[in-house]
C-alpha distance (Angstrom), angle and dihedral (degrees) to the residues before:
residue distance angle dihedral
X1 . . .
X2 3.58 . .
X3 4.21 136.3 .
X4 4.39 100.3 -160.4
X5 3.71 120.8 -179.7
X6 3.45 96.7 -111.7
X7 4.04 97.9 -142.2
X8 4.13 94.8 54.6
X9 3.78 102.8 18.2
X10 3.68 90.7 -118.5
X11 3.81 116.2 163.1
X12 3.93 110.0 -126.0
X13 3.67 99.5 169.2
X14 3.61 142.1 6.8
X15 3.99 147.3 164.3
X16 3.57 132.2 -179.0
X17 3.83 130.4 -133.5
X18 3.73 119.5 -123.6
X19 3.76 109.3 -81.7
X20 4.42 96.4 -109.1
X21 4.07 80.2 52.0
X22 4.46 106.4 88.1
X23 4.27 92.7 -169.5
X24 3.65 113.0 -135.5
X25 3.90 129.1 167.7
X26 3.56 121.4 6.8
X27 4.24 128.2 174.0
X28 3.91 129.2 177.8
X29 3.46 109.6 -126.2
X30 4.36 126.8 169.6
X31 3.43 93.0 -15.6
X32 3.31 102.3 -47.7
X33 4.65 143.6 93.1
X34 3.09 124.2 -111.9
X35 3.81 117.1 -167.1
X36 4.23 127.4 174.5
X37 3.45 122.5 -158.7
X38 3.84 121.7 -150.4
X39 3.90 115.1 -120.8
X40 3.70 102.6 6.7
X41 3.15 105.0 82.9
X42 3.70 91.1 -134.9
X43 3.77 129.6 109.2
X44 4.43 126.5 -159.9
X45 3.76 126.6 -147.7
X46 3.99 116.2 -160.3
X47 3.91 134.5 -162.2
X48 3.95 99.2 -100.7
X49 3.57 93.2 -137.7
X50 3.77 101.3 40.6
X51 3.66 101.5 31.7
X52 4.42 78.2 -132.5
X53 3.68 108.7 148.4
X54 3.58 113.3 -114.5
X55 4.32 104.0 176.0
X56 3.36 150.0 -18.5
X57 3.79 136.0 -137.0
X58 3.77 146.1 -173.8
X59 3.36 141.4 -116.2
X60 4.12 143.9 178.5
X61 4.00 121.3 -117.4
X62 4.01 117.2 7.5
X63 3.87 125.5 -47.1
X64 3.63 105.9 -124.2
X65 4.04 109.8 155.9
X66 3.83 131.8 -0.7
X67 4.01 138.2 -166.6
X68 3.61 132.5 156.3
X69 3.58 131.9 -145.6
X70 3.76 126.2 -156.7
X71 4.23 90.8 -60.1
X72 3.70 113.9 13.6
X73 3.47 141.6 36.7
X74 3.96 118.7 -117.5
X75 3.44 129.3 -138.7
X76 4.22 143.4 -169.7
X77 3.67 116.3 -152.8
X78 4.14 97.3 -176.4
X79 3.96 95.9 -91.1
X80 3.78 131.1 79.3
X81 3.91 84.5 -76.6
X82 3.53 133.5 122.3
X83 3.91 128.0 -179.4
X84 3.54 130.3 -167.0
X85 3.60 110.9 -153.0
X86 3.89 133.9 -158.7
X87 3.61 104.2 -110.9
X88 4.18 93.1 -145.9
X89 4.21 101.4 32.9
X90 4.05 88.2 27.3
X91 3.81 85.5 -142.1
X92 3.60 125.1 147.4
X93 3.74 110.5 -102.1
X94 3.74 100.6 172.4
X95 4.13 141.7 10.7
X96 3.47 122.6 -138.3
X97 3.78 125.0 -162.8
X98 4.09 116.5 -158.6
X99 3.96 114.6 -150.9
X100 3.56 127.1 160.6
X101 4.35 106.5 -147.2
X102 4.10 96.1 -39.3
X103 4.22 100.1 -24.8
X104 3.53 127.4 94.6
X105 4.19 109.6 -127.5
X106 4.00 99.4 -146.8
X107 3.77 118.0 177.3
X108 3.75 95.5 74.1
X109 3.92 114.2 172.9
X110 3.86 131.5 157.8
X111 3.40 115.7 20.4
X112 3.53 132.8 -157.1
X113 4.30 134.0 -176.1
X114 3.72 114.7 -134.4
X115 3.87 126.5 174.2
X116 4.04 87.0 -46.1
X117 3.42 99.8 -35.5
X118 4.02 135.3 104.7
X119 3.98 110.7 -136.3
X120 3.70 105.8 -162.3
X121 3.95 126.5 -173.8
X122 3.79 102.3 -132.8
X123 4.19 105.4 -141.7
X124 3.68 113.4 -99.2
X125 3.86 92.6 -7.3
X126 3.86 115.4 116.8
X127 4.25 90.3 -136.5
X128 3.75 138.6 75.8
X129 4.22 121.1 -129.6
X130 3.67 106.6 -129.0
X131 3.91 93.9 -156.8
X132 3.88 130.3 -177.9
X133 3.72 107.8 -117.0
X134 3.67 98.2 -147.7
X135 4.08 97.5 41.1
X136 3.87 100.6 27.7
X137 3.48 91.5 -135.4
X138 3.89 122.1 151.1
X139 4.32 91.7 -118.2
X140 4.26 85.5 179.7
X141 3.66 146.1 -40.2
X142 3.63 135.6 -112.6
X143 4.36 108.0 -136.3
X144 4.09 100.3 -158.5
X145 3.81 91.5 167.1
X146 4.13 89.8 134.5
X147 3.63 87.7 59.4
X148 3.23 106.4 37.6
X149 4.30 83.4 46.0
X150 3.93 85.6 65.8
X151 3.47 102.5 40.7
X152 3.43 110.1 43.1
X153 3.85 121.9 92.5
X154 4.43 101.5 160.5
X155 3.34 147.7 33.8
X156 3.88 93.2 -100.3
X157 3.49 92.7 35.4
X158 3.69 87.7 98.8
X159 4.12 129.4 146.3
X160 3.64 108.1 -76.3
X161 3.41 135.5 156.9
X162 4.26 132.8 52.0
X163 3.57 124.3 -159.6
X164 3.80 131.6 -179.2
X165 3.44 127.7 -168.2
X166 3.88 107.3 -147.5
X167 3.91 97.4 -167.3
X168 3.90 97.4 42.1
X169 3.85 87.8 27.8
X170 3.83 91.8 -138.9
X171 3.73 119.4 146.5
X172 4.27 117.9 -155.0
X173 3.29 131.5 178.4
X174 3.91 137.5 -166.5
X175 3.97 132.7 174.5
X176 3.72 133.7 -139.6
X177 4.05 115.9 -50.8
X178 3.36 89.5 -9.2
X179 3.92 123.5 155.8
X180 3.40 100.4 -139.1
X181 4.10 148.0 30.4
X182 3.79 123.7 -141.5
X183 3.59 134.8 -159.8
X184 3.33 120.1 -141.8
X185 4.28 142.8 -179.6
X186 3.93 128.5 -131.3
X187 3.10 116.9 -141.9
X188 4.32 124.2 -156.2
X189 3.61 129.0 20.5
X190 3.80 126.3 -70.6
X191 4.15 105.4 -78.6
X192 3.84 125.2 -172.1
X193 3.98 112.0 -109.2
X194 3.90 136.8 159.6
X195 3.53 125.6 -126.6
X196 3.89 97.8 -67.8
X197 3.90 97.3 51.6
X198 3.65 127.7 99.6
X199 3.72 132.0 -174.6
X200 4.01 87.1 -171.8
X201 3.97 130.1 -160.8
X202 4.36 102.1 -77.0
X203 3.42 121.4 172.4
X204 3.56 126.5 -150.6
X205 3.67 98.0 -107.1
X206 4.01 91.5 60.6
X207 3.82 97.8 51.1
X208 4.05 80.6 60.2
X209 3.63 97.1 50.2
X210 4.35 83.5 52.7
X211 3.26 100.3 39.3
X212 4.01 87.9 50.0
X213 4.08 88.1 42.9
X214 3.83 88.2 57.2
X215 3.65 86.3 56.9
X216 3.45 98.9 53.9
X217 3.94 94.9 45.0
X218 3.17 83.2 56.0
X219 3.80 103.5 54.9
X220 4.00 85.0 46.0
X221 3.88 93.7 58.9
X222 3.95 88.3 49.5
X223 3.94 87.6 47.8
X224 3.75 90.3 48.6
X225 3.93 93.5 46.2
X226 4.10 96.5 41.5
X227 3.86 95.0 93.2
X228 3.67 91.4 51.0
X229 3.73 95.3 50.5
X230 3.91 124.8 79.4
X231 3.69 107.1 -117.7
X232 3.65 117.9 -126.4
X233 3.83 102.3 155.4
X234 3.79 129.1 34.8
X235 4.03 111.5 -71.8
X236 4.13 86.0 -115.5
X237 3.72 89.0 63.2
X238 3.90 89.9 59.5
X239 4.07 95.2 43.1
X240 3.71 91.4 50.6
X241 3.76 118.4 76.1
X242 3.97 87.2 38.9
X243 3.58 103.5 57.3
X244 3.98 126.5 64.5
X245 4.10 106.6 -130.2
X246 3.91 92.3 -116.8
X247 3.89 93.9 54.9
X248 3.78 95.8 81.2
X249 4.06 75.8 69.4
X250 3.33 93.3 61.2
X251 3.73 159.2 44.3
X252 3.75 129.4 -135.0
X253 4.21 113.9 -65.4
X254 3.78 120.8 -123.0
X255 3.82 93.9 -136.9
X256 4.10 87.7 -158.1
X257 4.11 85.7 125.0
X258 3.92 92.1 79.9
């Protein structure tokens, strides 16, 4: 477990589990860490400041992921499951099921609370399950295949890890061994979906380039049609409201940036 200054990458502060320990999900919650470990059955909370470990507590099935939100901790065992767990008796207080429409979406890894939602990292999948914590409906996913494209150099070395800043309200993410961690923006409102919809990471510059592409179609299919049409205004007055007054400058983009 490591603290890293998060403008240089600097490691300020570290400790290591015992080697028959493989560290999975951890989350900071009142002050305090909480870390998972994978097949033992066996979870660790540290001093936040220190990194000193204060306790230990148990769990059933295999700690995958783990969040909190303003009561509980949260954690992924693998399936479609989701437990929220009492952060002093580390009892289960609640079961949550994840489906997108009708089908259960197992493989559930990091987790992460946002604004009343659960992000999850789905295991070697290149998008993030934005899921409704009180329904455990799938609401939309997050497709970061062009990251994941540059970073990914194994079989394990698959996309996980979510973090979101509360204060700056920033949300990064990283994968496993990877070199680097990226922020990125979501754009549009949660949306229900099933397992083969996407909302997908935009930014604002792409909509543009789209919105101006449409335009230009558009002005092509009236230039194509023209000679079949009867004129009864001057060709100008047909071109006009289709075409955006820098196009002229320009020919069709090859959006292969995004």
């Amino acid at each position: 477990m490591r603290k890293v200054a998060l403008d240089t990458g600097q490691v300020i502060q570290k400790i290591s589990l015992p080697s028959q320990y493989f560290g999975e999900g951890l989350t900071i919650f009142r002050g305090k860490i909480y870390q998972l470990t994978w097949l033992s059955t066996k979870g660790f909370v540290y001093d936040l400041r220190s990194f000193r470990k204060v306790g230990e507590f148990p769990y059933d099935n295999e700690g995958w992921g783990l969040t909190h939100d303003d009561r509980s901790l949260i954690m992924s065992d693998g399936t479609n499951k989701i437990r929220y767990i009492d952060p002093v008796s580390f009892g289960v207080t609640r079961t949550l099921e994840v489906y997108a429409g009708g089908e259960g979406v197992v493989n559930l890894n990091e987790l992460e609370y946002v604004k009343g939602e659960i992000f999850a990292n789905i295991w070697h999948s290149p998008r993030i399950a934005r899921i409704d914590a009180r329904s455990g409906q799938v609401l939309a996913w997050i497709d970061l295949t062009s990251i994941v494209s540059k970073e990914r150099h194994g079989d394990e070395s698959v996309l996980n890890g979510i973090a979101y800043d509360k204060a700056g309200d920033r949300l990064f993410v990283t994968g496993k061994n990877w070199s680097r961690l990226f922020e990125i923006e979501v754009e549009g409102g949660p949306r229900k979906g099933g397992p083969e919809t996407g909302t997908g990471l935009f930014c604002s510059w792409v909509m543009a380039e789209l919105e101006w592409l449409a335009e230009c179609l558009l002005g092509l299919v009236m230039l194509v049609a023209l000679p079949f049409v009867k004129l009864v205004r001057p060709l100008a007055d047909y071109i006009r409201p289709h075409i955006h007054p820098s196009a002229a400058a320009k020919s069709c983009p090859r959006l292969s940036r995004f």
